[in-house]
N, CA, C and O atoms as a GROMACS GRO file, in nm:
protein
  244
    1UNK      N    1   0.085  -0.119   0.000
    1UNK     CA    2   0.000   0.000   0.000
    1UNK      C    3   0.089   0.124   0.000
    1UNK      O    4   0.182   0.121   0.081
    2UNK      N    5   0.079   0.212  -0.062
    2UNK     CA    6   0.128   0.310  -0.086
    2UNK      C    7   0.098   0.448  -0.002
    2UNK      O    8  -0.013   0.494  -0.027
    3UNK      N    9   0.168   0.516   0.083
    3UNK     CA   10   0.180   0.590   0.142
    3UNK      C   11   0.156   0.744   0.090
    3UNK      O   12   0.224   0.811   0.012
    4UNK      N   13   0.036   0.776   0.160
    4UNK     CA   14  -0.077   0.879   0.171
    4UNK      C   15   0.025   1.048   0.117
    4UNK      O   16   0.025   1.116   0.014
    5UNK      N   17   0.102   1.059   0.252
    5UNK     CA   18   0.181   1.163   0.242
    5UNK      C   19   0.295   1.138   0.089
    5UNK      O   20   0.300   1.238   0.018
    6UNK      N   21   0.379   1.019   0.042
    6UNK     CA   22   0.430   1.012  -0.041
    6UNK      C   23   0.355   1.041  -0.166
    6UNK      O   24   0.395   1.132  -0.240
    7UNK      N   25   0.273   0.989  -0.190
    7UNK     CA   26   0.088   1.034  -0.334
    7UNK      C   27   0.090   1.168  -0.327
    7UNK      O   28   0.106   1.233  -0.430
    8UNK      N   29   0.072   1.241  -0.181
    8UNK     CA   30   0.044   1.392  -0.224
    8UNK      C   31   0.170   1.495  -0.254
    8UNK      O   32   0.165   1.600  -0.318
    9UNK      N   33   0.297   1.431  -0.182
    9UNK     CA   34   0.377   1.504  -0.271
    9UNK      C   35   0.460   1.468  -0.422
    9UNK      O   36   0.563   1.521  -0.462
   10UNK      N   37   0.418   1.413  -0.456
   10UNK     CA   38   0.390   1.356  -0.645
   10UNK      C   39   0.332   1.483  -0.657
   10UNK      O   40   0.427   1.547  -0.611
   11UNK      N   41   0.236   1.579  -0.688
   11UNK     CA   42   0.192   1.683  -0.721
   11UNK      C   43   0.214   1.794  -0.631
   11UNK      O   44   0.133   1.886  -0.639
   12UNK      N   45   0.316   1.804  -0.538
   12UNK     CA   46   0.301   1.891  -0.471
   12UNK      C   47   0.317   2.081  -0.536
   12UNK      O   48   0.294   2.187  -0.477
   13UNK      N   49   0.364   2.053  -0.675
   13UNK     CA   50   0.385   2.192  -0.734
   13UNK      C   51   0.223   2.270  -0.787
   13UNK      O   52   0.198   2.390  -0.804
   14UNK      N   53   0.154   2.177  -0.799
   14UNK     CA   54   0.042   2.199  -0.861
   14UNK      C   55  -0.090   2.196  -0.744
   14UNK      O   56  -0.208   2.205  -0.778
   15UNK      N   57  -0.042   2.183  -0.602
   15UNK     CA   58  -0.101   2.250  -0.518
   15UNK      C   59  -0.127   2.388  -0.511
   15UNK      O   60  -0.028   2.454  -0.542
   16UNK      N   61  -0.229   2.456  -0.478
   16UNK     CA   62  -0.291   2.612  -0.449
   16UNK      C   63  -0.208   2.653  -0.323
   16UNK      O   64  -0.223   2.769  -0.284
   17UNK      N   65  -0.152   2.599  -0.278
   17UNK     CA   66  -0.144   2.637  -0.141
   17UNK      C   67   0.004   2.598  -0.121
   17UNK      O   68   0.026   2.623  -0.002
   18UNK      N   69   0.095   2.559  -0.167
   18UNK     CA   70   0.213   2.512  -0.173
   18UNK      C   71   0.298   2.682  -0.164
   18UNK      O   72   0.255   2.792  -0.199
   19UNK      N   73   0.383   2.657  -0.125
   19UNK     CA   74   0.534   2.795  -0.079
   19UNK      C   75   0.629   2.764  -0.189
   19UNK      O   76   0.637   2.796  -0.307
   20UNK      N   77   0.706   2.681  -0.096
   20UNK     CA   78   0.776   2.622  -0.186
   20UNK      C   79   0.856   2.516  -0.126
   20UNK      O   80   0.805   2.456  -0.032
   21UNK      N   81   0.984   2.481  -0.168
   21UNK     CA   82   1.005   2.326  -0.086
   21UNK      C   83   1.186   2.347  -0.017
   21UNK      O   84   1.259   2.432  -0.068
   22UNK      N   85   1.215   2.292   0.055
   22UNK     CA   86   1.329   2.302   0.092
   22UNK      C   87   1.391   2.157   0.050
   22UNK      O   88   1.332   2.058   0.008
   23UNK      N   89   1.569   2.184   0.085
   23UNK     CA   90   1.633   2.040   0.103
   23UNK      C   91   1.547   1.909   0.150
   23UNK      O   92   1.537   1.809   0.080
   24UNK      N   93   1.466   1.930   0.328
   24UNK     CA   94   1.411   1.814   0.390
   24UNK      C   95   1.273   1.853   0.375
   24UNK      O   96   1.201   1.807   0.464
   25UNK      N   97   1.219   1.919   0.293
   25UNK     CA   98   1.082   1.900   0.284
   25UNK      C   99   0.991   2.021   0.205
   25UNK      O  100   1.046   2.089   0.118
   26UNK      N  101   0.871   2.040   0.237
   26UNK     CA  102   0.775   2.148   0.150
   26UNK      C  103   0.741   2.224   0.216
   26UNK      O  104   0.759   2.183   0.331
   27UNK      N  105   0.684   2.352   0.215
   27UNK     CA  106   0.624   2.459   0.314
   27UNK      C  107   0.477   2.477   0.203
   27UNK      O  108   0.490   2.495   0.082
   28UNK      N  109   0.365   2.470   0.261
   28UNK     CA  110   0.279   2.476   0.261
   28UNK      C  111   0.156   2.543   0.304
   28UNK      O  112   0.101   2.487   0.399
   29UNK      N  113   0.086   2.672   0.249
   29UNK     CA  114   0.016   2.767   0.377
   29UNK      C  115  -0.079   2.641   0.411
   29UNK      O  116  -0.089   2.541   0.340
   30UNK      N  117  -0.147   2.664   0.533
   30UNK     CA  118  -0.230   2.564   0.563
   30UNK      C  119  -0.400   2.619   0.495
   30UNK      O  120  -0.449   2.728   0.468
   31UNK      N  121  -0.442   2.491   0.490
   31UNK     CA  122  -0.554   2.523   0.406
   31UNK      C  123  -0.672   2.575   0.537
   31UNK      O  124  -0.771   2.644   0.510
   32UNK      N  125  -0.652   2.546   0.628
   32UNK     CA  126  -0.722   2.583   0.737
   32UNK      C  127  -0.680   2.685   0.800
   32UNK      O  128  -0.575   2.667   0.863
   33UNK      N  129  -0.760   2.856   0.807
   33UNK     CA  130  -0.686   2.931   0.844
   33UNK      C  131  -0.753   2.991   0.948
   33UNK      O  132  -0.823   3.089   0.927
   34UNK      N  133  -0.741   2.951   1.041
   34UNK     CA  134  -0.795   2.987   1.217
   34UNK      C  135  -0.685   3.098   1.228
   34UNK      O  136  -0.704   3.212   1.186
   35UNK      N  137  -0.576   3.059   1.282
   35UNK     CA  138  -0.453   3.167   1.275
   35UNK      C  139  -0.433   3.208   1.146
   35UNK      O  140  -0.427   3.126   1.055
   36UNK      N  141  -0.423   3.318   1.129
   36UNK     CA  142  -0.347   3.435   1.015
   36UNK      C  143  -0.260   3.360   0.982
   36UNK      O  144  -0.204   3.325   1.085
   37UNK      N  145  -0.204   3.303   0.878
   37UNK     CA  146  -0.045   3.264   0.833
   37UNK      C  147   0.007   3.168   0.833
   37UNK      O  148   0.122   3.144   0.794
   38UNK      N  149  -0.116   3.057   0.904
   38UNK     CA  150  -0.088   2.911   0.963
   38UNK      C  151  -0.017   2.828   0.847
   38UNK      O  152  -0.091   2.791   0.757
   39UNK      N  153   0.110   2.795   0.839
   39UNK     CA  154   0.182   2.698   0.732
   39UNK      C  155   0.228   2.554   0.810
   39UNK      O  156   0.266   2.526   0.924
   40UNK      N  157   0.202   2.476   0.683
   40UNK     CA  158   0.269   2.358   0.724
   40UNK      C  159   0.390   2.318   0.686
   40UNK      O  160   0.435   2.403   0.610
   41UNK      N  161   0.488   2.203   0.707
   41UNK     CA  162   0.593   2.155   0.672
   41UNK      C  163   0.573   1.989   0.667
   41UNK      O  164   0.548   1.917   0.764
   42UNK      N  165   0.588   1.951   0.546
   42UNK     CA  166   0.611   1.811   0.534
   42UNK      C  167   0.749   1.799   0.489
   42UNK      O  168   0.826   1.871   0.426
   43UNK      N  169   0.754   1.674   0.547
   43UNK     CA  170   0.890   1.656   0.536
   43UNK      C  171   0.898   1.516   0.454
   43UNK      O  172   0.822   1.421   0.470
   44UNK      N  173   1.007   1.523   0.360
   44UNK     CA  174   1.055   1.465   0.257
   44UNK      C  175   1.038   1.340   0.309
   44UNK      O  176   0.952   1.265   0.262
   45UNK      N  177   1.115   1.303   0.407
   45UNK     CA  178   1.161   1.150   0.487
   45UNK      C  179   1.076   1.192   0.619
   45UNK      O  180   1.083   1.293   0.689
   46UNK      N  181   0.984   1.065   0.629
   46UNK     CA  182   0.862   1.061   0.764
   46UNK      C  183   0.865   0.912   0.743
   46UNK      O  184   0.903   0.833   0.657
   47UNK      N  185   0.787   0.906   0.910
   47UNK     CA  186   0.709   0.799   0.924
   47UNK      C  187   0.558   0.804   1.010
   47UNK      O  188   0.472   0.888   0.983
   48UNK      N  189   0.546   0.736   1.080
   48UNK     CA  190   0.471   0.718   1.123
   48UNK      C  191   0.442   0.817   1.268
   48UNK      O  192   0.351   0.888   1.312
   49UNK      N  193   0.570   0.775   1.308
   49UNK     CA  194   0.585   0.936   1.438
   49UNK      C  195   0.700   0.957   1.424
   49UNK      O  196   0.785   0.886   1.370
   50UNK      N  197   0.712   1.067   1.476
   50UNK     CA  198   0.862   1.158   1.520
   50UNK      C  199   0.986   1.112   1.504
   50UNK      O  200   1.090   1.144   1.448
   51UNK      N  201   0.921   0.982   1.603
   51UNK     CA  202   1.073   0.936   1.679
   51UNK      C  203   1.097   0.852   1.558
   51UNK      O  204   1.212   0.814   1.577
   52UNK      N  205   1.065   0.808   1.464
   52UNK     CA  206   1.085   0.704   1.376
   52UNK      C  207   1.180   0.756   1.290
   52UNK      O  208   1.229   0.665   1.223
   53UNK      N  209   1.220   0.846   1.268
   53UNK     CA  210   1.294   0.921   1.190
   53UNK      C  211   1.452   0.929   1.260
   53UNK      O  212   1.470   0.926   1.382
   54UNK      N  213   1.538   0.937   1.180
   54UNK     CA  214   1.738   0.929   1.214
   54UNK      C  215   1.670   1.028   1.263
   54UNK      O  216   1.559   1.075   1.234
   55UNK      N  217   1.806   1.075   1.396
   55UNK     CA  218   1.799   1.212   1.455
   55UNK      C  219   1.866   1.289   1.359
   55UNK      O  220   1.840   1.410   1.360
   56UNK      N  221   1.934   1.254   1.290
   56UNK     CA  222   2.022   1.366   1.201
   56UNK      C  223   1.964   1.348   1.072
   56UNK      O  224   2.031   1.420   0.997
   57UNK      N  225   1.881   1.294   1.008
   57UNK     CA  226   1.835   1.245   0.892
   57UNK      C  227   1.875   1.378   0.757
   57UNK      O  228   1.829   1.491   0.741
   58UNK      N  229   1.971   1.306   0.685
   58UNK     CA  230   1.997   1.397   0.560
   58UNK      C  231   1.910   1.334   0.443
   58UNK      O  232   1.890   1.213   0.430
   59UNK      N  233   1.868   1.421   0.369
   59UNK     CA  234   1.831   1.431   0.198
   59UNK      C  235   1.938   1.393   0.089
   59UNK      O  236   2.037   1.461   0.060
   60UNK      N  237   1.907   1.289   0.040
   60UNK     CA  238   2.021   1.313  -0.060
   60UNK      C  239   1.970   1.433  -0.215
   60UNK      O  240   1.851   1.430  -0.246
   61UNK      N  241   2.026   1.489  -0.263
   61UNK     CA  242   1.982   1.603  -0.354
   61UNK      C  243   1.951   1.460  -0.530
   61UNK      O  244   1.912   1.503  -0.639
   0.00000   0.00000   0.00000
């Protein structure tokens, strides 16, 4: 099964709401805007929680 967050960034340029993307991930305004300015960050390399991730985890380019 193919992973939810990996599917949506396959199109992440052609999101409305997309910033733009860094080395470890995307900046994203949030589509929900309670707070003024609210952005998200996905990150390139995830899992399931936090801790699942290297503490130093690099991108390769």
């Amino acid at each position: 099964m193919a992973c939810k967050m990996c599917e949506n960034q396959k199109n992440i340029y052609q999101d409305p709401y997309f910033i733009m993307e860094l080395q470890t991930g995307y900046v994203i305004l949030g589509w929900f805007q309670r707070f003024k300015g609210y952005t998200v960050f996905n990150c390139k390399e995830h899992g399931p929680e936090l801790y699942d991730l290297e503490r130093n985890f690099k991108v390769s380019s």
